[in-house]
Structures are given as structure tokens and as C-alpha cells.
C-alpha positions in Angstrom: -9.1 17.8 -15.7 -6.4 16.0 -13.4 -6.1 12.5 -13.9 -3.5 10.1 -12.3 -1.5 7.9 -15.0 -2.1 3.9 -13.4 1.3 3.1 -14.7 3.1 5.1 -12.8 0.6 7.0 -10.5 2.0 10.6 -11.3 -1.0 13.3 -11.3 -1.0 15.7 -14.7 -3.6 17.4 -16.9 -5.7 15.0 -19.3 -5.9 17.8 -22.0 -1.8 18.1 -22.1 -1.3 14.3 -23.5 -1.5 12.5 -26.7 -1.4 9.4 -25.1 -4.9 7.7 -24.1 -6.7 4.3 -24.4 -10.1 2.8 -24.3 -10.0 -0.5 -22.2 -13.2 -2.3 -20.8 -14.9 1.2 -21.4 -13.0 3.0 -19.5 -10.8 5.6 -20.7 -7.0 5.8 -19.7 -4.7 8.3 -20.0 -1.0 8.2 -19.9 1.5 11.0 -19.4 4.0 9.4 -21.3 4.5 6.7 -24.2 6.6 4.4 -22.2 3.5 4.2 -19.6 0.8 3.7 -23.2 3.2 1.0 -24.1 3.6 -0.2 -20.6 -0.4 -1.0 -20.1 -0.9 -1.9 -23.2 1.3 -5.0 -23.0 0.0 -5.7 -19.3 -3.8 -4.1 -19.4 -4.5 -6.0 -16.3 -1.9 -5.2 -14.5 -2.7 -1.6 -14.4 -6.8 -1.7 -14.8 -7.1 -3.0 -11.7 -6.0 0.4 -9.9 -8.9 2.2 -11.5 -12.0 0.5 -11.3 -14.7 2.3 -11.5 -16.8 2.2 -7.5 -20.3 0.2 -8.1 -23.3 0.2 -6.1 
């Protein structure tokens, strides 16, 4: 599955990285560790990119 890393918005495979967090029950996935340290400092910062589309 592609996903797009919301720290720094670069598209790569979900099954190739290590690096994932739950947040507000969503689940992110980083391609790197700087960008899984990054949100996880600043969770809002990033989240905000990725909401999921209600209604």
C-alpha cells in the first residue's frame, strides 16, 4: 500500500518501514526516524494534514 509520510510528504510503501504510530486512531507511517521523532514531538503539527474526510 502507498502511503504519503505527513512530515515530509514523500510517497513510499507502508510494508517497507519500521517506523509507524497510533495517534487519535489513526495510524501513521513514517519513512524515516527523523520524521517518527519529528511528529511525535509536534503530533499536531503534522495530524492536521491527514484527517480523515467525515460526512
Amino acid at each position: 500500500m502507498k502511503v504519503i509520510c505527513p512530515v515530509c510528504n514523500r510517497l513510499f510503501e507502508a510494508e517497507c518501514t519500521p517506523y509507524t504510530t497510533d495517534y487519535n486512531n489513526i495510524k501513521y507511517y513514517f519513512d524515516t526516524e527523523i520524521c517518527m521523532l519529528a511528529f511525535l514531538r509536534e503530533p499536531d503539527r503534522f495530524a492536521f494534514k491527514c484527517k480523515k474526510n467525515e460526512g
